[in-house]
C-alpha positions in Angstrom: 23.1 71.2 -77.1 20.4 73.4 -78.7 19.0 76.2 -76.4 15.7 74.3 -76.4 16.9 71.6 -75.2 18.6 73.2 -72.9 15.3 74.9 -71.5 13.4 71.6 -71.7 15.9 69.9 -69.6 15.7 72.9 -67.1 12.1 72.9 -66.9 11.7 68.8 -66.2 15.1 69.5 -63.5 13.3 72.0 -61.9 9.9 70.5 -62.1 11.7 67.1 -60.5 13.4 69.5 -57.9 9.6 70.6 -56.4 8.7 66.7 -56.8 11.3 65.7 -54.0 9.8 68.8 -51.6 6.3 67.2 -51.9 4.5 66.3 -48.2 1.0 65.0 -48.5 -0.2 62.8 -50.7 -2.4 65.7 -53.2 0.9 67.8 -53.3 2.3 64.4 -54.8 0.1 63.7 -56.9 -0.4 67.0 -58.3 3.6 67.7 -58.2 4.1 64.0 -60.4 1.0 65.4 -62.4 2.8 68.9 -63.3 6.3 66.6 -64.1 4.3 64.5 -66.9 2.5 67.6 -68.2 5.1 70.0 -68.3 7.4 67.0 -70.4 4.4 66.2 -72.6 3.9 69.8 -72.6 7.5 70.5 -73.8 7.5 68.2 -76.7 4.1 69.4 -78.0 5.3 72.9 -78.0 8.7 72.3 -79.5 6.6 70.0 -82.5 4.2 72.4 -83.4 6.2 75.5 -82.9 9.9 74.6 -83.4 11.5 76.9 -81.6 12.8 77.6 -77.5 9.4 79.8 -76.9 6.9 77.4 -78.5 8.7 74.7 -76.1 8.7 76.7 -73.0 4.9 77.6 -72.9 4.3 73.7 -73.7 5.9 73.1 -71.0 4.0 75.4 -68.7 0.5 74.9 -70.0 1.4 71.1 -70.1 2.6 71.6 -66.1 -0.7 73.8 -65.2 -3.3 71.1 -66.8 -1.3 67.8 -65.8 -1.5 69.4 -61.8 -4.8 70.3 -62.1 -5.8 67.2 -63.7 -4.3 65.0 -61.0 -5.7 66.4 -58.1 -9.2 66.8 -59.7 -9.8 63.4 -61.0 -11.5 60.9 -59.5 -11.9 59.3 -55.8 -8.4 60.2 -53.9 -7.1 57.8 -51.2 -7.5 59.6 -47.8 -4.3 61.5 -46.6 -3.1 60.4 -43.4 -4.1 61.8 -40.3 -2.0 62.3 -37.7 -2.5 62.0 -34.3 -0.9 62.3 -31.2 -0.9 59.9 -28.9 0.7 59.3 -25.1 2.3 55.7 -23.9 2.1 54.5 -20.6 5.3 56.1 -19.2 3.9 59.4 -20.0 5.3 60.0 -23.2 3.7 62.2 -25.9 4.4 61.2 -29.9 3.1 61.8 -33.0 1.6 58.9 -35.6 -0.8 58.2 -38.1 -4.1 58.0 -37.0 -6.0 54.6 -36.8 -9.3 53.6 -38.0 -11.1 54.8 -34.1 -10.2 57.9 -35.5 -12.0 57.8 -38.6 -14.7 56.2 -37.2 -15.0 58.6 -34.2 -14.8 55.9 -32.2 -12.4 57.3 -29.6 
């Protein structure tokens, strides 16, 4: 296996290795974002340059504009709220917060 390759594979591994560590919905989208542009990224660099260094900063410049691009476009679906809430026995939990909440209706 050629060293670029090698460092293409590493980048995506490593890119799909902070996907999985993702919490809210905006780190997800801009973590899935920075996977597509650091791959797109990585085969526009290795094209136009043809070597390991060409790939590797196509794969970061790729990674920086397909996170930014993700989180920055368009209307985003609301991130969950949580709230905590207490049942009749007394009991405290944690959930996501219904509508009352978004309409301050509580």
């Amino acid at each position: 296996m050629s060293l670029s390759k090698l460092a293409t594979a590493g980048a995506v591994l490593m890119t799909l290795a902070v996907t999985a560590c993702s919490q809210t919905a905006q780190q997800q989208r801009a973590t899935g974002g920075a996977a597509l542009g650091a791959a797109g990224g990585a085969l526009v660099g290795q094209a136009i340059g043809g070597n390991t260094e060409s790939t590797l900063i196509g794969a970061g410049a790729g990674a920086l504009l397909g996170a930014v691009l993700a989180t920055s476009g368009g209307p985003q679906p609301r991130d969950q709220e949580m709230c905590r809430y207490q049942d009749r026995y007394g009991r405290i939990f944690t959930a996501p917060c219904d509508e009352r909440y978004y309409r301050r209706g509580y």
